[in-house]
C-alpha positions as CSV (number, residue, x, y, z in Angstrom):
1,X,154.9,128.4,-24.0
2,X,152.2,127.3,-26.3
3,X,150.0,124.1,-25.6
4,X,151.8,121.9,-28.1
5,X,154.6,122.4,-26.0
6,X,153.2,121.7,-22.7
7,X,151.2,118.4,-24.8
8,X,154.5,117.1,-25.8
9,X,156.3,117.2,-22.7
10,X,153.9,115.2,-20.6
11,X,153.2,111.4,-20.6
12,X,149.8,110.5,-19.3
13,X,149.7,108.2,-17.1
14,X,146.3,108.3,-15.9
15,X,143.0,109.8,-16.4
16,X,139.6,109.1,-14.7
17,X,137.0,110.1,-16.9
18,X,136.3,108.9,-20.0
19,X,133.9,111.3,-21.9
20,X,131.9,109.5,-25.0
21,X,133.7,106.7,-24.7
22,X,137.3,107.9,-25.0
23,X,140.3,109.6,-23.2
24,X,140.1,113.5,-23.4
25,X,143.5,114.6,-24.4
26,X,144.8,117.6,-23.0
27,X,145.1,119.3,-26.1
28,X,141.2,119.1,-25.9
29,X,142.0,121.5,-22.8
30,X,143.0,124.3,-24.7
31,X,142.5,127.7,-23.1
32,X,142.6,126.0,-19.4
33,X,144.3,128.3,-17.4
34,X,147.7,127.6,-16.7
35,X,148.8,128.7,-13.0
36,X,152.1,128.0,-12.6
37,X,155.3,126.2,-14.5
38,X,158.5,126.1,-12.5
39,X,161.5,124.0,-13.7
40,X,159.4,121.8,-15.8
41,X,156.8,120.7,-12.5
42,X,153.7,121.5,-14.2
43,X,150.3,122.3,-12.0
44,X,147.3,122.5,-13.9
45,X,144.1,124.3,-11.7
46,X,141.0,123.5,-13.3
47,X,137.8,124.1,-12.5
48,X,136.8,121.1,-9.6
49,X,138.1,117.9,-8.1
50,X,141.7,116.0,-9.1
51,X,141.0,113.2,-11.5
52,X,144.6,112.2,-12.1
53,X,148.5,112.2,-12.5
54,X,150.9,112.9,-14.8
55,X,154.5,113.4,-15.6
56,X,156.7,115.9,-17.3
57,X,159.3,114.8,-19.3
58,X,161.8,114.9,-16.5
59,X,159.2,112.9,-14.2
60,X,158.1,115.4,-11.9
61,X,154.4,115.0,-11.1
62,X,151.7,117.1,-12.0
63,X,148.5,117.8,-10.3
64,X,145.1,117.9,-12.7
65,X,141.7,119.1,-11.9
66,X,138.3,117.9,-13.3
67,X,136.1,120.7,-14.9
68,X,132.1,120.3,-14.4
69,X,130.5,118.4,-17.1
70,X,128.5,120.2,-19.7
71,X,125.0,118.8,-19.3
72,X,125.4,116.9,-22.4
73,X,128.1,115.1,-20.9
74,X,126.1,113.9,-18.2
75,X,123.5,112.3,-20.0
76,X,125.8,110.1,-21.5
77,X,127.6,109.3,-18.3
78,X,126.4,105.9,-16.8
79,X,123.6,106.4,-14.3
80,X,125.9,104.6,-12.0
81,X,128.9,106.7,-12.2
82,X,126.4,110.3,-11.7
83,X,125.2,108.6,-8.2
84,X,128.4,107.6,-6.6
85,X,130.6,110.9,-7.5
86,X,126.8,112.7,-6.2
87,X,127.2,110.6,-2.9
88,X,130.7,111.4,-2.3
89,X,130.0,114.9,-2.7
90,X,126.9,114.8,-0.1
91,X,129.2,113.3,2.5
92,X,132.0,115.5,2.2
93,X,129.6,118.9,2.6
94,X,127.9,116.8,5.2
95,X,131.8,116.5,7.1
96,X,132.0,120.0,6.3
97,X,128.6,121.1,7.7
98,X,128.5,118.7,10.8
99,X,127.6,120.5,14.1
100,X,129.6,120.5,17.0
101,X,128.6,117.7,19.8
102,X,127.0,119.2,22.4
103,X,129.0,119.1,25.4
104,X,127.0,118.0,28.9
105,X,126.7,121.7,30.4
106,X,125.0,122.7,26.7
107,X,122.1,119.6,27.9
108,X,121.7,120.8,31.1
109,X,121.4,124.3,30.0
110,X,118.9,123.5,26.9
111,X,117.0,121.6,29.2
112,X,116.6,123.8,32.0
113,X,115.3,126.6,29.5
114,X,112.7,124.6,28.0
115,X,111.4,123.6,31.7
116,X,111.4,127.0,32.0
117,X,109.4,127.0,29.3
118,X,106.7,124.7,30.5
119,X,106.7,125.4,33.6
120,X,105.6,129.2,32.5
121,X,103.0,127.6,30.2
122,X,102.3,131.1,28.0
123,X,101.9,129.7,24.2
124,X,98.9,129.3,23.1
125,X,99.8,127.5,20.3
126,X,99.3,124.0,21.0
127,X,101.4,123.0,18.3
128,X,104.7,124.9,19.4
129,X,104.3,123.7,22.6
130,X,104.0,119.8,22.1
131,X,107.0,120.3,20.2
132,X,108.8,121.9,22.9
133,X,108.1,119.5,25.4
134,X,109.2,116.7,22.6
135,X,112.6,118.6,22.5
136,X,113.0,118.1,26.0
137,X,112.2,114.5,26.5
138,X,114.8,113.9,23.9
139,X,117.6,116.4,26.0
140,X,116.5,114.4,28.8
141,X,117.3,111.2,27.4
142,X,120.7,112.3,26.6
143,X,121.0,113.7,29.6
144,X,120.3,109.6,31.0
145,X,122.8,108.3,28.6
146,X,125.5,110.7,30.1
147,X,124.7,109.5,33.3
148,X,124.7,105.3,32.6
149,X,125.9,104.9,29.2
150,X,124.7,103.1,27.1
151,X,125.3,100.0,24.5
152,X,128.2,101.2,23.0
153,X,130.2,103.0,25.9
154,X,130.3,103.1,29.3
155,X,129.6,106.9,31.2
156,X,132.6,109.0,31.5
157,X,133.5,110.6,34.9
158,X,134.5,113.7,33.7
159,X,131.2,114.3,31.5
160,X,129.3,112.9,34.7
161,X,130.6,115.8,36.8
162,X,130.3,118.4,34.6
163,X,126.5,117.4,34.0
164,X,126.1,117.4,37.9
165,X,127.6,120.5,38.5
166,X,125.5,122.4,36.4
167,X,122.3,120.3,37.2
168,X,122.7,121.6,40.4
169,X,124.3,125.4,40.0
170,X,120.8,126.6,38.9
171,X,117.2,125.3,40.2
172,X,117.0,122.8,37.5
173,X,116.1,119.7,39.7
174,X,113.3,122.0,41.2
175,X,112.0,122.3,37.9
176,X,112.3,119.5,36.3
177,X,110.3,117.7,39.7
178,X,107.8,120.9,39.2
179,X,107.3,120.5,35.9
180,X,107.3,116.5,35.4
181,X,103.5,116.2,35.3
182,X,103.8,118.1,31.8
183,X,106.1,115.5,30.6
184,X,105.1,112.4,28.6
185,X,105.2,108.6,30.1
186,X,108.8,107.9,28.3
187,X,110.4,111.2,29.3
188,X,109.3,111.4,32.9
189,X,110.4,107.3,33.5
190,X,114.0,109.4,32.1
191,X,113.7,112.1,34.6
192,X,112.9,110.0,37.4
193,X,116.0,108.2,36.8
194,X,118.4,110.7,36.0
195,X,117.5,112.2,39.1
196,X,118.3,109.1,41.1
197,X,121.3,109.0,39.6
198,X,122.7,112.4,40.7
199,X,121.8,111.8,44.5
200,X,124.9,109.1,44.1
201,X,127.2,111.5,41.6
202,X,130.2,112.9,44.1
203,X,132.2,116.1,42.8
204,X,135.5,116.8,44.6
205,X,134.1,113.2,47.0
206,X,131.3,115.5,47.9
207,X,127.3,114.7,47.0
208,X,126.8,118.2,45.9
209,X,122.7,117.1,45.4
210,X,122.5,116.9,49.2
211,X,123.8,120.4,49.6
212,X,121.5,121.5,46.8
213,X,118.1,119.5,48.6
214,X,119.0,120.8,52.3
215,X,118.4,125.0,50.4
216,X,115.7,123.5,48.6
217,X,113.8,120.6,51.3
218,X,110.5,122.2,50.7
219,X,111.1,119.9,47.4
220,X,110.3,116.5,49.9
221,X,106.9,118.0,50.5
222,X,106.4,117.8,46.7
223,X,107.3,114.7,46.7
224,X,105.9,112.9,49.6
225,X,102.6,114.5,48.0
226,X,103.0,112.7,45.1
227,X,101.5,109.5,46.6
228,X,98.4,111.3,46.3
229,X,98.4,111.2,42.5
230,X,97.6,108.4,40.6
231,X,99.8,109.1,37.4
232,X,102.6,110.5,39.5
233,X,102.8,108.2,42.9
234,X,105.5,106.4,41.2
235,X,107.7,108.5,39.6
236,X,107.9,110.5,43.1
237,X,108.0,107.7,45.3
238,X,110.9,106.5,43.1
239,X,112.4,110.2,43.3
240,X,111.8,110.5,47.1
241,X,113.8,107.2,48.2
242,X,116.7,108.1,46.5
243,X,116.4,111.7,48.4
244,X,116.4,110.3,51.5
245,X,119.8,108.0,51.0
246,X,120.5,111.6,52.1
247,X,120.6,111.8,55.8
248,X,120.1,115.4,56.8
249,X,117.2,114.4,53.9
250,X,116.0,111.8,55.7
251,X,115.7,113.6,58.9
252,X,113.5,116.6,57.9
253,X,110.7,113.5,56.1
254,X,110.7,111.5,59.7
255,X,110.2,114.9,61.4
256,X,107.5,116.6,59.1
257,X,103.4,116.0,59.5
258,X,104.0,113.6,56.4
259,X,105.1,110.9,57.9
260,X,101.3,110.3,59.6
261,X,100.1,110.3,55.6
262,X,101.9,107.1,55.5
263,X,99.8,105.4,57.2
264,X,97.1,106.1,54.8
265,X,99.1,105.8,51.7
266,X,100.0,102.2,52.2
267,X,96.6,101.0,52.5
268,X,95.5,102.9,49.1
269,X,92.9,101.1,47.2
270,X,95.6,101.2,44.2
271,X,97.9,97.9,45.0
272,X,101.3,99.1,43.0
273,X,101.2,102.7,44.9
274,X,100.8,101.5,48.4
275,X,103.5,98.8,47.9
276,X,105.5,101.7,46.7
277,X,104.4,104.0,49.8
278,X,105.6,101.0,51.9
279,X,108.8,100.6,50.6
280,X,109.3,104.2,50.9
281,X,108.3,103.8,54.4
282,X,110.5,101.3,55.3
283,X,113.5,102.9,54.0
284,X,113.0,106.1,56.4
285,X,112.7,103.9,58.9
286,X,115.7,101.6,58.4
287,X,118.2,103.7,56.3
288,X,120.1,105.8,58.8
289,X,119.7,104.4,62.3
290,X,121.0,106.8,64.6
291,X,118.6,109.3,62.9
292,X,115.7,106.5,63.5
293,X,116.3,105.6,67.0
294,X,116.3,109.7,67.5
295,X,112.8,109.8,65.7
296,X,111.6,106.9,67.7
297,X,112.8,108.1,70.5
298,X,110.8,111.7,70.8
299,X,107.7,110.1,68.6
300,X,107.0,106.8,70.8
301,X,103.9,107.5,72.0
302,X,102.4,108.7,68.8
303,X,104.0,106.3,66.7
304,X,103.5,103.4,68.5
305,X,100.1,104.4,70.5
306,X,98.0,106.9,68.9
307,X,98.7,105.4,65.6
308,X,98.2,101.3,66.3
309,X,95.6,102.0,68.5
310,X,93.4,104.3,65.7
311,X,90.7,102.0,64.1
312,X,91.4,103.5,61.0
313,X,95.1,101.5,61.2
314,X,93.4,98.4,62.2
315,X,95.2,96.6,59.0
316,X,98.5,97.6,60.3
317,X,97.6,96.6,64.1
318,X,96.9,93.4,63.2
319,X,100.1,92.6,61.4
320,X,101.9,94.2,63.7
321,X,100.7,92.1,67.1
322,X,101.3,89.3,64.3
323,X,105.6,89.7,64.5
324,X,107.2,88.3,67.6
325,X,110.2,90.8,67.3
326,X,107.6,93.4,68.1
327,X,106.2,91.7,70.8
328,X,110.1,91.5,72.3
329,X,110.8,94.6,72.0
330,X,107.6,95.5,73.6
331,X,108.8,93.2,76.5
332,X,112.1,95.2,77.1
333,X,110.7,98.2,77.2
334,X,108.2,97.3,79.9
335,X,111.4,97.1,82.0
336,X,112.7,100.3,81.0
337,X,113.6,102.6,84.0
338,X,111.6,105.4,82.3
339,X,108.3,105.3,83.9
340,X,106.7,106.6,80.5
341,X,108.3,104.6,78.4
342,X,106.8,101.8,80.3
343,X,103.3,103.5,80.2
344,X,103.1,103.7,76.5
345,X,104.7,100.2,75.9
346,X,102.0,99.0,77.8
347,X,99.5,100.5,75.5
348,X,101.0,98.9,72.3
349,X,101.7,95.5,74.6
350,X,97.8,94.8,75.5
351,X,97.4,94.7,71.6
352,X,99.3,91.6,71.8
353,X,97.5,90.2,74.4
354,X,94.2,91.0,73.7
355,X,94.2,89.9,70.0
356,X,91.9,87.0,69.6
357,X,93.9,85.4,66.6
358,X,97.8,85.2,67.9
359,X,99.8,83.2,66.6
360,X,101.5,80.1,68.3
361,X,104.9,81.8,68.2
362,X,103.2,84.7,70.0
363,X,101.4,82.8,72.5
364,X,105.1,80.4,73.3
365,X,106.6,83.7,74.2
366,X,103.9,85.1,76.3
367,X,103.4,81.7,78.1
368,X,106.9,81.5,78.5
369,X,107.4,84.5,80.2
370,X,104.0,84.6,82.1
371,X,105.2,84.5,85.8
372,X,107.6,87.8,85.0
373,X,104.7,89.3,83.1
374,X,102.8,88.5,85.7
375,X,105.1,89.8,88.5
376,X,105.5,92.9,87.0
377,X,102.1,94.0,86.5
378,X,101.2,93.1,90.4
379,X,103.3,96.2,90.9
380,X,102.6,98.7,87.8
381,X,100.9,101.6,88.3
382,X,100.8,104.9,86.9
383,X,101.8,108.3,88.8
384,X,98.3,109.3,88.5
385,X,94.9,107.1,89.4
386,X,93.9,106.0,85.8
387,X,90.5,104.0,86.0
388,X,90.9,103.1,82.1
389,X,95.1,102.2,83.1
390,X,94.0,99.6,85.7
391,X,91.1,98.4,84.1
392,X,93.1,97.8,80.9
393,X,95.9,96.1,83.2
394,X,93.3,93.5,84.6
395,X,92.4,92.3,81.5
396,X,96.1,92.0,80.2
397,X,96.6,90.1,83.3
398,X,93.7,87.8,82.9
399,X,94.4,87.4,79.2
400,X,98.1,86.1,79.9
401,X,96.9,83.5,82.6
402,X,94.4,82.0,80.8
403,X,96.7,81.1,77.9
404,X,97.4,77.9,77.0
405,X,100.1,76.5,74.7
406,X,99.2,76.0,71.2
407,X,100.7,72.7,69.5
């Protein structure tokens, strides 16, 4: 079938673009090559996109392709026309091109091997290595938005648990505590929250982190340590209270040496890390109570005696002696049937009397209770004959009769 023939048994019924100012005909086509023609449905392949439709003469459609443009055709296209069709075609190679998402075990994974990275510390190219430890401030930030969203979705459980599994299959958390000092400001603030956000992510209603930090509880010596640097006090602290929501966590801090640090890390010269080192010391000693009152329990004497009574602690003595629930629970435990008990409550209870500066609702109660106070010394004594004991008793004794009211 010759050309003419195929011309004359199609109507155009439209045709994109005009070249020079008019319609190319498709007898200006000749020597396209022709594919197929079936039964008068024509399909014409040319040489790029479709630029239009047309019938045969028994209406069937045909299917036409645009050739490229000769470069002499392009220059007389509008400029307009050239930078939309080159538009289109950069976001359809871009759909094309796109890489996959990476799915939460692919963060986790990235980012443990660049900690791995900076934890070994072998480049010597400084260059290489600032731009690794960009890369993984930027995995740990998508790590955080897995974790709490962010503004244009909520988290999804099933990514959450897949992150936390494999946070926590491998020694990530051990590095990434390890290694936060390499990080910058922005990136550890990320890390220090993503990993206070795993001590509350359950798997199968289990807190796998608290599995993972009674293997690894040498990690709370890292942390508790952390008070002692000034760039990182924070960051731990922050780390370390959300460890302990951890019981078994919890337990192993009250029961180490560290917990005598306390006392000097909350009267640090530096006012936003001893507030923190407070707060961190309050929580051990509040969170889980049966775990408490077992810690008090076995550590009276030193927490309560050798530890007020230091001069070194003279801040906290004083605001301690200051609280009238201290000074009540001192009281009951003067009547314990424990004759130790009693011993060292007496040690922490002639701090209350013998402070010069009580306050009026400390001298009410002691005035108040002054003929029992009273009673009850007449008879205390220790096992032993204790010179200092008795001498120390007098002067309670004379220091509770002498006291008057205060208005």
């Amino acid at each position: 079938m010759s050309n003419r023939t195929i011309e004359s048994s199609i109507q155009w019924f439209t045709y994109l673009p005009q070249i020079g100012g008019r319609t190319e005909t498709l007898g200006e086509r000749k020597g396209r090559e022709l594919l197929s023609l079936t039964h008068n449905r024509v399909l014409v392949f040319l040489e790029r996109e479709t630029i239009g439709i047309c019938l045969s003469s028994r209406g069937a459609p045909v299917l036409v392709s645009r050739p490229s443009p000769s470069p002499a055709e392009i220059r007389r296209l509008p400029s307009a026309a050239i930078s939309e069709n080159g538009e289109a075609d950069n976001k359809k190679m871009k759909s094309l091109f796109k890489s996959k998402p990476k799915t939460p075990v692919d963060l986790v994974r990235q980012t443990r091997n660049l900690l791995i990275y900076a934890d070994r510390g072998s480049d010597s190219r400084e260059s290489k290595r600032e731009e690794k430890i960009l890369e993984l401030g930027k995995l740990i930030r998508e790590l955080k938005s897995i974790l709490y969203g962010n503004s244009e979705a909520e988290p999804v459980s099933e990514s959450c648990t897949q992150l936390t599994q494999e946070f926590f299959r491998e020694n990530t958390l051990r590095l990434l505590i390890i290694c936060l000092p390499k990080l910058n400001l922005e990136a550890r603030k990320d890390a220090t929250q993503v990993v206070a956000n795993l001590q509350r992510q359950q798997v199968q209603s289990r807190l796998i982190a608290c599995d993972y930090l009674e293997k690894n509880i040498d990690l709370m010596d890292i942390l508790v340590s952390g008070y002692e640097s000034t760039d990182m006090a924070l960051h731990y602290g922050a780390m370390l209270r959300e460890c302990i929501r951890h019981q078994s966590v919890a337990r192993y801090v009250l029961e180490s040496e560290h917990m005598k640090k306390f006392f000097d890390y909350i009267q640090l010269p530096n006012f936003d890390i001893a507030a923190d080192a407070a707060a961190t010391f309050k929580e051990l000693l509040t969170r889980h109570k049966s775990t408490v009152a077992e810690f008090l329990s076995k550590n009276y004497d030193w927490l309560l005696g050798d530890i007020l009574l230091d001069r070194s602690n003279s801040a906290v003595m004083t605001r301690y002696v200051g609280s009238r629930d201290n000074l009540r629970i001192l009281m009951n435990l003067l009547r314990e049937s424990s004759k130790s008990i009693q011993i060292e409550a007496f040690h922490v209870f002639k701090l209350f009397a013998a402070n010069q500066h009580k306050p009026p609702d400390i001298v009410s109660i002691l005035v108040a209770n002054r003929s029992k106070l009273l009673r009850l010394f007449a008879d205390f004594k220790t096992e032993k004959e204790d010179e200092q004991f008795e001498a120390d008793k007098a002067q309670v004794v004379r220091e509770i009769a002498a006291l008057e009211p205060k208005d």
